[in-house]
ZANU-236362 format. One line per field, with one value per residue (C-alpha): residue number from 1; residue in one letter; x negated, z negated, y negated. Coordinates in pm, 1 decimal, always signed. Each point is the difference from the previous one (the first is absolute). Last residue first. Layout:
n c(NUM/...)
res c(A/...)
east c(X/...)
up c(Z/...)
north c(Y/...)
This chain:
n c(417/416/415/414/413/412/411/410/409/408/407/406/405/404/403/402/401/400/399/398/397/396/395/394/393/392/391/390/389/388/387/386/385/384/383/382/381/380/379/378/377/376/375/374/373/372/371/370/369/368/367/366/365/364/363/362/361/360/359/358/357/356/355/354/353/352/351/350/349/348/347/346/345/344/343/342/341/340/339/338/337/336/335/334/333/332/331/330/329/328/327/326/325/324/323/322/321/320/319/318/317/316/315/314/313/312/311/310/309/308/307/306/305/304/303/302/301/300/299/298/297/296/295/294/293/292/291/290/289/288/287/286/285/284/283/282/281/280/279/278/277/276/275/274/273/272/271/270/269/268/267/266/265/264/263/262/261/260/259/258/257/256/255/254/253/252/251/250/249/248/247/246/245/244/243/242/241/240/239/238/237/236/235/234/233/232/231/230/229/228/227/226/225/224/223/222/221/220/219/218/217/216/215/214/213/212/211/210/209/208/207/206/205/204/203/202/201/200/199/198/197/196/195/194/193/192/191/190/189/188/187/186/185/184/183/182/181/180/179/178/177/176/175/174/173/172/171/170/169/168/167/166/165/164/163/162/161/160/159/158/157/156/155/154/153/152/151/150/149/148/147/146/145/144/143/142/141/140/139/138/137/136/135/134/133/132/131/130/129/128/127/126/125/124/123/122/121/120/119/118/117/116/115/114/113/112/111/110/109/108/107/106/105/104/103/102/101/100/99/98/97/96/95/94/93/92/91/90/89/88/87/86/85/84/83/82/81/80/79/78/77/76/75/74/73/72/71/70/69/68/67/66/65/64/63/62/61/60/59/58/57/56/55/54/53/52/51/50/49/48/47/46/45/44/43/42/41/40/39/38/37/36/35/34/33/32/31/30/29/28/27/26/25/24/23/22/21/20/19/18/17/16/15/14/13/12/11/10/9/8/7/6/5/4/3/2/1)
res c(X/X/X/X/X/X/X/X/X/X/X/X/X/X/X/X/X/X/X/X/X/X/X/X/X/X/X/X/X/X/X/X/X/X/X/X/X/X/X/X/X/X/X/X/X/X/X/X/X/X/X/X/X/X/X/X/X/X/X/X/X/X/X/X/X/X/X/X/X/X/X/X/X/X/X/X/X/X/X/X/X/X/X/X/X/X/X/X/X/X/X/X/X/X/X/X/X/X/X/X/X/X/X/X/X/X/X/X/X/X/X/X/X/X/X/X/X/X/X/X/X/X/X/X/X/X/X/X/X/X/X/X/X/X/X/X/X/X/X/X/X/X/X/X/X/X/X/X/X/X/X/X/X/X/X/X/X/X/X/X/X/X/X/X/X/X/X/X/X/X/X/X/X/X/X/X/X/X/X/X/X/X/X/X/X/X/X/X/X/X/X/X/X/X/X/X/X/X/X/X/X/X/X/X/X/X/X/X/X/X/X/X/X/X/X/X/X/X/X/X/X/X/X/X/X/X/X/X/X/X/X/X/X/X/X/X/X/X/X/X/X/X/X/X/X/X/X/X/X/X/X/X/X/X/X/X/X/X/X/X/X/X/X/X/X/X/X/X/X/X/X/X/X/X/X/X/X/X/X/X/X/X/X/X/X/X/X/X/X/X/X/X/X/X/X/X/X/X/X/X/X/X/X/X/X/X/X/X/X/X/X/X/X/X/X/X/X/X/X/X/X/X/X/X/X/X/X/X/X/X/X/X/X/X/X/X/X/X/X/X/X/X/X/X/X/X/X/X/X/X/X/X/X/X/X/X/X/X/X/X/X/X/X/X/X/X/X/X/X/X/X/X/X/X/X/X/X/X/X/X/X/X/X/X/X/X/X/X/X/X/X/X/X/X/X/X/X/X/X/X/X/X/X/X/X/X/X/X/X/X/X/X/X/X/X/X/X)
east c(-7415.8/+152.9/+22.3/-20.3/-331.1/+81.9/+325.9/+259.7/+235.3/-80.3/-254.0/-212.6/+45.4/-245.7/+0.2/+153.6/-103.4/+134.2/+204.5/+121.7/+36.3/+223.0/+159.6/+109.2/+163.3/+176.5/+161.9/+80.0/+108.9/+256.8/+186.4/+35.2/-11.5/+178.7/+222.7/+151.9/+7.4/+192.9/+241.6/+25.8/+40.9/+236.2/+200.7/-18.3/+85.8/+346.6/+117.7/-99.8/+225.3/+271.6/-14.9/+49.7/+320.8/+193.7/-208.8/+197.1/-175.8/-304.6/-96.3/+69.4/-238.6/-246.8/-14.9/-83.0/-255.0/-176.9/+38.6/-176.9/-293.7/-98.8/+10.8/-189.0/-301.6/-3.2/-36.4/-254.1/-263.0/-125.7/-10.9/-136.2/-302.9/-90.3/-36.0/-193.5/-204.3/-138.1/-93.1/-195.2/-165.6/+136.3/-130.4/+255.9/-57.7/+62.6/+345.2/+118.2/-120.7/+237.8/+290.7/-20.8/+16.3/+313.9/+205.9/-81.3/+44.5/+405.6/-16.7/-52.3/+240.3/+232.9/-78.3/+51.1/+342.1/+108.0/-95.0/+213.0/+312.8/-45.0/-11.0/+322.5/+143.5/-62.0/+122.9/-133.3/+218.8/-34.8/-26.6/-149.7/-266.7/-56.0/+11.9/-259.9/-252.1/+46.7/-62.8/-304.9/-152.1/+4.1/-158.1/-272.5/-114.2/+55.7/-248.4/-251.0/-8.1/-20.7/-264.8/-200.1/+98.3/-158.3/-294.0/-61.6/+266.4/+42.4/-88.9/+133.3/+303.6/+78.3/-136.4/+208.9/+341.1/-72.1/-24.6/+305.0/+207.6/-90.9/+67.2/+362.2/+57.2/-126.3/+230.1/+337.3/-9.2/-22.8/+305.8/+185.0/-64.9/+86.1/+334.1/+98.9/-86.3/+269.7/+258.0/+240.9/+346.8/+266.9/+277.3/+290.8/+384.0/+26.7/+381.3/+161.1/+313.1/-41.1/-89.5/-118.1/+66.4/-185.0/-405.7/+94.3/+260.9/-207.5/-298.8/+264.3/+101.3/-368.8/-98.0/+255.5/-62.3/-357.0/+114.8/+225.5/+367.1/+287.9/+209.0/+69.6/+15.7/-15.1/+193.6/-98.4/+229.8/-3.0/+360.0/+161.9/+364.8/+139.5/-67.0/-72.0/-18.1/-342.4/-2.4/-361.1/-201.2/+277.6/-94.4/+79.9/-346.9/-21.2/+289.0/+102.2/+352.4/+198.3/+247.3/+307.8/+66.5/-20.2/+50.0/+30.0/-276.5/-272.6/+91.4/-11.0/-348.5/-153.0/+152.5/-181.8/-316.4/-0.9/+19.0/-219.6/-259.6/+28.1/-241.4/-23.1/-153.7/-105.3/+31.2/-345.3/+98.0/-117.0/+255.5/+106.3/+28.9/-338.1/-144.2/+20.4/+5.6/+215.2/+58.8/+239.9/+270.8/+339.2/-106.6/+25.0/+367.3/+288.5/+423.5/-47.6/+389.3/+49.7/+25.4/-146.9/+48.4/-311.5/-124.1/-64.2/+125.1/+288.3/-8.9/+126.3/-13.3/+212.4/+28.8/-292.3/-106.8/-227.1/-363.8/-218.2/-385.5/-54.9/-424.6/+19.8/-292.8/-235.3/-306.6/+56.6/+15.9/-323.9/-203.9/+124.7/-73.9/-330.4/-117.4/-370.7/+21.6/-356.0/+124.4/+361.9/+92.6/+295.1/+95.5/+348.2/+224.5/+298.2/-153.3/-288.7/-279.1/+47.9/-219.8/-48.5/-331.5/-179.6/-327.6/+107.5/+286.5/+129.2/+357.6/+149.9/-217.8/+162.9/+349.7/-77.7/-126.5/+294.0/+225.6/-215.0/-16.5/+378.6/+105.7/-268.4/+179.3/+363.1/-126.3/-141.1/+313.3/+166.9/+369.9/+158.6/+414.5/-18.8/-326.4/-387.6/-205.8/-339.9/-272.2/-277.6/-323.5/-208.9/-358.4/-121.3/-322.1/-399.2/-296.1/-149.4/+294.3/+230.6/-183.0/-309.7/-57.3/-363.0/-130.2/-116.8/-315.9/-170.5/+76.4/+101.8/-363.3/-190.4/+91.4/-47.0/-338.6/-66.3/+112.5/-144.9/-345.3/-16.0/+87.6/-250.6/-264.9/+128.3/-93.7/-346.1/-70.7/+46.3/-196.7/-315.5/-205.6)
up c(-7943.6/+288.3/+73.4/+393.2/+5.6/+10.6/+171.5/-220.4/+24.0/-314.5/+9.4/+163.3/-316.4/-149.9/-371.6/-114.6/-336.2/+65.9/-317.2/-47.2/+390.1/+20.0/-294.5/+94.9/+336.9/-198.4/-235.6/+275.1/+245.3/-296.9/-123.6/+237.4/+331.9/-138.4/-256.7/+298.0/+244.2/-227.8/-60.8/+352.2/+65.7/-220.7/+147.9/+345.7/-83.9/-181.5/+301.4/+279.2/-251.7/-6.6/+392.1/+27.1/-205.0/-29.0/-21.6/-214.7/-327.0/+141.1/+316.7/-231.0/-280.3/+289.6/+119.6/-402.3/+16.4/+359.3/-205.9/-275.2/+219.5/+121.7/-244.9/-225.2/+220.1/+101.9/-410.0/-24.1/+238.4/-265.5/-240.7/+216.2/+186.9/-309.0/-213.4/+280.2/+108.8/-326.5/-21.0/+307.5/-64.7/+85.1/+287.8/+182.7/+245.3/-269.1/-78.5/+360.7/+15.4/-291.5/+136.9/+316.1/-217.2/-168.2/+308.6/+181.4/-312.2/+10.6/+388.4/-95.2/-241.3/+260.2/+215.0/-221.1/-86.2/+352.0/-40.3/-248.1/+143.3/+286.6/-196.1/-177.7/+354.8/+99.5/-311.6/-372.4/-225.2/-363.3/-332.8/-182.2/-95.0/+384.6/+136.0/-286.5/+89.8/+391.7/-94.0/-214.8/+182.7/+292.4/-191.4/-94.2/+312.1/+81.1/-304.1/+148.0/+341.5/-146.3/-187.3/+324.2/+112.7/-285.3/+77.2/+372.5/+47.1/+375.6/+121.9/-300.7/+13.3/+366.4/-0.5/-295.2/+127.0/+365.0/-195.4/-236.4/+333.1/+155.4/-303.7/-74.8/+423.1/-60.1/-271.9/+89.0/+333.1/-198.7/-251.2/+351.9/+122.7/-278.2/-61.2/+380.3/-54.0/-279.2/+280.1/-63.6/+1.9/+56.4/-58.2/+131.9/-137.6/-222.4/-120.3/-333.8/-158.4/-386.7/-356.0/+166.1/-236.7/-291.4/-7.9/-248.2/+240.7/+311.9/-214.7/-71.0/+319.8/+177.9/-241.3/+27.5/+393.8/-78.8/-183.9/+276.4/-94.3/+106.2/-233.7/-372.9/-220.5/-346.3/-312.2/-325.4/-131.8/-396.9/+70.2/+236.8/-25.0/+180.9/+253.2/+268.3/+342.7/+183.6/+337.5/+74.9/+253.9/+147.7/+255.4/-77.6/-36.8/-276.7/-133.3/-315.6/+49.3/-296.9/+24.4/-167.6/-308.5/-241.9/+155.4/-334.9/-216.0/+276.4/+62.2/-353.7/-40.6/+276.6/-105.7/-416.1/+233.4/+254.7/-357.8/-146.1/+305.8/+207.0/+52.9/+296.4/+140.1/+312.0/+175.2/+141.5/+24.8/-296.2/-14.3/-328.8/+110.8/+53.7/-60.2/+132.2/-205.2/+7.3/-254.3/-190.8/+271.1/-65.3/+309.4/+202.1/-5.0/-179.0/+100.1/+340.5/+113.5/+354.5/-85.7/+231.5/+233.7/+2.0/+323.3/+213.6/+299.6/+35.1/-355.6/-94.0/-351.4/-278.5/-203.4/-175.4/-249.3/+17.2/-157.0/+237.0/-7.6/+278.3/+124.8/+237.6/+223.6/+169.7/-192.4/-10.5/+330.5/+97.2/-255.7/+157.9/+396.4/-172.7/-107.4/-73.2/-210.9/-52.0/-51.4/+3.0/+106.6/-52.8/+119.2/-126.3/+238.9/-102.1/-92.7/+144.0/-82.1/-358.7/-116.3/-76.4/+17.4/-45.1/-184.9/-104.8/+141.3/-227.6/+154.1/-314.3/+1.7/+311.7/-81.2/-323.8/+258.3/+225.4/-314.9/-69.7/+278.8/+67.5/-349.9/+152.4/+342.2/-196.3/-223.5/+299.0/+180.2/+235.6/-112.6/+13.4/-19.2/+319.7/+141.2/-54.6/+254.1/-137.9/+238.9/-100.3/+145.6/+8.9/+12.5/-67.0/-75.9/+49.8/-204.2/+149.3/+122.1/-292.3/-251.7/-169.4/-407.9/-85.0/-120.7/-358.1/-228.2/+313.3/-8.1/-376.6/-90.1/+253.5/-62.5/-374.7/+68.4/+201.5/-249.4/-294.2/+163.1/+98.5/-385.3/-127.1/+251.3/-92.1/-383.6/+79.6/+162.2/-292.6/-232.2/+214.4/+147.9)
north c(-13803.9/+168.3/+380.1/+34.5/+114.9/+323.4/+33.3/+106.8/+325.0/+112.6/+230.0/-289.8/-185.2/+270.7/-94.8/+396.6/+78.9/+389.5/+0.1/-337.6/-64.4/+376.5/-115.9/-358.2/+114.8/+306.3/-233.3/-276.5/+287.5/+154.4/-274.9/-317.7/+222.8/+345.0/-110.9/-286.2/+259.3/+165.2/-216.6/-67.1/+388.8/+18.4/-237.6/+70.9/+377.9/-162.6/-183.2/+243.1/+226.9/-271.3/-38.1/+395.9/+14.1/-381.8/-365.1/-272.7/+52.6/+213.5/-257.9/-278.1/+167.5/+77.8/-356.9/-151.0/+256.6/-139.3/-327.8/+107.5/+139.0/-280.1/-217.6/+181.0/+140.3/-458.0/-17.0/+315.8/-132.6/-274.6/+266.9/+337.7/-232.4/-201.3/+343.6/+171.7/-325.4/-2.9/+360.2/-52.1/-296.3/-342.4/-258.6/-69.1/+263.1/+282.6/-254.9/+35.7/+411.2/+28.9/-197.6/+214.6/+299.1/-76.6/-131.7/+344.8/+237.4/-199.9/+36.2/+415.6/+51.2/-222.5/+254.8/+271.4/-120.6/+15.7/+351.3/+110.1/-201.0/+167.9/+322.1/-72.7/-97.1/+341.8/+164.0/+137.8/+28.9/-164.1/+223.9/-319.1/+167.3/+142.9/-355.8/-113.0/+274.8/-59.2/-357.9/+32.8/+236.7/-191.6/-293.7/+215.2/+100.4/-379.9/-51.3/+219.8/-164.7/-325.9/+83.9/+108.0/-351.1/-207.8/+208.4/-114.4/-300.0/+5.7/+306.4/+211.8/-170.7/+69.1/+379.8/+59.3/-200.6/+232.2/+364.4/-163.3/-18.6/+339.5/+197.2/-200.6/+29.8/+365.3/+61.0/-202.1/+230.3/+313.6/-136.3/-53.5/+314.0/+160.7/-188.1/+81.0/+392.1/-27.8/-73.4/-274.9/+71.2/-344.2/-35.6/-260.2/-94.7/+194.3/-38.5/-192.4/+17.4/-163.7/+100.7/+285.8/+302.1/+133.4/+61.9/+306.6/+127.4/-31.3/+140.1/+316.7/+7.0/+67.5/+239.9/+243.2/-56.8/+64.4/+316.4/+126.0/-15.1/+214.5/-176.4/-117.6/-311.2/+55.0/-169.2/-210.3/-228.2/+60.8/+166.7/+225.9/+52.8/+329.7/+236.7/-243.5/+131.0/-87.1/-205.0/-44.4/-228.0/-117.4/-317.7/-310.9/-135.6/+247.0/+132.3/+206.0/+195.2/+104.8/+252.8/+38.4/+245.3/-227.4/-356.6/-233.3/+200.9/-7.0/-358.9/-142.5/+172.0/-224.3/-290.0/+85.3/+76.0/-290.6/-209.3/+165.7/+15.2/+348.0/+231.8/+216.5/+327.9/+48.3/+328.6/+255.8/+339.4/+246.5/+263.4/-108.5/-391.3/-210.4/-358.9/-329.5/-316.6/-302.2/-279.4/-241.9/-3.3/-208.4/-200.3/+346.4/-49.2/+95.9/+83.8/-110.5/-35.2/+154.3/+296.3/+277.9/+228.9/+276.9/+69.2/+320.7/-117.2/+278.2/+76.4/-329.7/-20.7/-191.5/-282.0/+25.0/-267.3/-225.3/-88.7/-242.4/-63.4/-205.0/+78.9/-315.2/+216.8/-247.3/+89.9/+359.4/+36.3/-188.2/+192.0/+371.7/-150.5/-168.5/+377.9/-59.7/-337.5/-111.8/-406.3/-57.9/-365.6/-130.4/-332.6/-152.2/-227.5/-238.6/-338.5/+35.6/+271.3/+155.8/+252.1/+394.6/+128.0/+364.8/-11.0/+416.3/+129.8/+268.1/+2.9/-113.9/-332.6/+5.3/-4.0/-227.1/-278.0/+32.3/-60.1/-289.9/-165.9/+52.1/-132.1/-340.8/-8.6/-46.0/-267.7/-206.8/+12.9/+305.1/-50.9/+327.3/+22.9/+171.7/+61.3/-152.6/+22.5/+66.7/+55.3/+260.1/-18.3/+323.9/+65.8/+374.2/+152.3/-45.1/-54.9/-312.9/-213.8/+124.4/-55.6/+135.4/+83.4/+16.1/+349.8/-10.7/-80.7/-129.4/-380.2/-49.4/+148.7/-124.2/-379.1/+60.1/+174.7/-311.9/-257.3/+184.8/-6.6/-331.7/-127.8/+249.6/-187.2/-371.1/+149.3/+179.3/-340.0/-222.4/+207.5/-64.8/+275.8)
């Protein structure tokens, strides 16, 4: 067997154990339409001295992104839609009443001191001058007193810290109330100064509540007012059904593409086959390099590109049986076929690209994923059809010393010359 071919054969090989590799080596993320969870839409609405601009909707992306990130949500989103409206979608979330609460909490840190208590209501008066704020937080973590109940303790940035000890030592003897939202979470009397800015907050706390407050506090408060406007659960059972449907239409489809190019080009057709094989292992190894999640549109996008995999085998093998009719072996029609074929492959499939990147660039959430699936798939179909079928087309005449022109789709007889 020739040199040549044991190289195109190694170069086969690596792409599909590549392909298998970044495809199977671990579970491929799903979003929200296939795995389940929570759609909200927060509206921001601004309030007094609040200006809801474009600078003011990107602090609140961001402090609703470090909320959730808190939560443990993993492929969660967090993106602008409109001028003054921010989807959130919360893939696998289990509690969405829990999820949905802690997303439209302000979480206002507030230090005050007490005025007095009314014992009818069971409320502390306070001041009305907020002595420090959660701004002056540097971070949040729960842990447990001497009896072992759940608080939060505190650290404050230097400056919050140096403020923060210039209270204690200014109101000994007073109590100090910490808020949250306005409400008193604890109201502890000060005993004297307290430096380096460290404190606990205390209550009849559950764990997850513990939790809860000290991601709030981490996150910080909304830059601006805002309200949920609409969620949205979806059931897991939904996602399963879907990713069932997307199987046997992906099953039935390729079954039909097979029998198709088989029919109609004979050999060329069976490598067709295997290089679509390998073109899906391609993409689903690419998506899960690049850490992507899988959606609905994604999948669209995945098999629009094997249709366009399969028009780009299409204008290949037509070109081949043209130049096996003009008179040129085999082999020759191969290498004619895939170069004069390759310009219209080119121009085709550059423009569908130059599509995607406006659909990603000005596109938001699922029309960005449809976006980025396209393109890989393109690129890959490219791999696949100029790559891969022309190497495996040439081995399997190499090896086998195939002259039939029957087993490619021509009529014998047909060959001119």
């Amino acid at each position: 067997m020739k040199k040549t071919i044991f190289k195109k054969l190694l170069f086969v090989v690596i792409v599909i154990m590549g392909g298998l590799y970044f495809t199977f080596n671990k579970e491929m993320k799903l979003g929200l339409d296939l795995k389940g969870g929570v759609y909200a839409v927060l509206e921001a609405t601004g309030g007094e001295d609040q200006v809801v601009d474009g600078e003011a909707m990107d602090r609140l992306v961001e402090v609703l992104d470090r909320r959730i990130n808190g939560l443990g949500v993993a492929e969660s989103l967090v993106q602008k839609a409109g001028n003054n409206r921010i989807i959130i979608e919360l893939p696998g979330v289990t509690n969405p009443e829990e999820a949905i609460k802690m997303i439209g909490k302000t979480a206002l840190m507030e230090f005050r001191i007490v005025k007095s208590y009314d014992s009818e209501s069971g409320k502390y008066i306070l001041e009305d001058e907020v002595l420090l704020t959660g701004s002056s937080l540097k971070k949040a973590a729960v842990s447990s007193d001497e009896l072992g109940r759940p608080q939060i303790q505190f650290e404050m940035v230097h400056e919050g810290a140096v403020k923060f000890a210039e209270i204690t030592r200014n109101n000994k003897g007073k109590q100090l109330a910490i808020t949250l939202d306005g409400e008193v979470q604890t109201a502890p009397t000060i005993n004297g100064e307290i430096p380096g800015g460290n404190g606990v907050i205390s209550g009849n706390y559950t764990m997850e509540e513990a939790k809860a407050m000290a991601t709030l506090l981490n996150a910080g408060a909304l830059p601006i007012k805002a309200e949920i406007v609409e969620t949205r659960t979806v059931g897991a059972s939904l996602g399963e059904d879907s990713i069932e449907q997307s199987k046997k239409a992906g099953i039935l489809a390729m079954a039909l593409i097979a029998i198709f190019m088989l029919v109609l080009y004979r050999v060329p057709g069976m490598v067709a086959v295997i290089a679509l094989s390998i073109f899906g292992l391609l993409v689903f190894g690419t998506l899960n390099f690049i850490d992507a999640t899988l959606t609905l549109p994604g999948i669209a996008g995945v098999i629009l590109s094997v249709g366009m995999a399969v028009d780009t085998n299409v204008i290949i093998f037509e070109r081949i049986k043209e130049e096996i009719r003009g008179g040129n072996t085999i082999i020759g029609g191969i290498n004619l076929g895939f170069k004069k074929g390759f310009s219209s492959i080119i121009d085709s499939n550059v423009t569908t690209l130059i599509i995607t990147i406006i659909l990603f660039v000005f596109g938001t959430g699922s029309v960005k994923g449809f976006a980025i699936t396209l393109t890989i798939g393109v690129m890959a179909s490219m791999v696949t059809a100029i790559a891969i079928t022309k190497v495996i087309l040439l081995l399997l005449v190499e090896m086998f010393n195939i002259k039939d022109i029957g087993l490619f789709g021509v009529k014998r007889g047909q060959k001119n010359g």
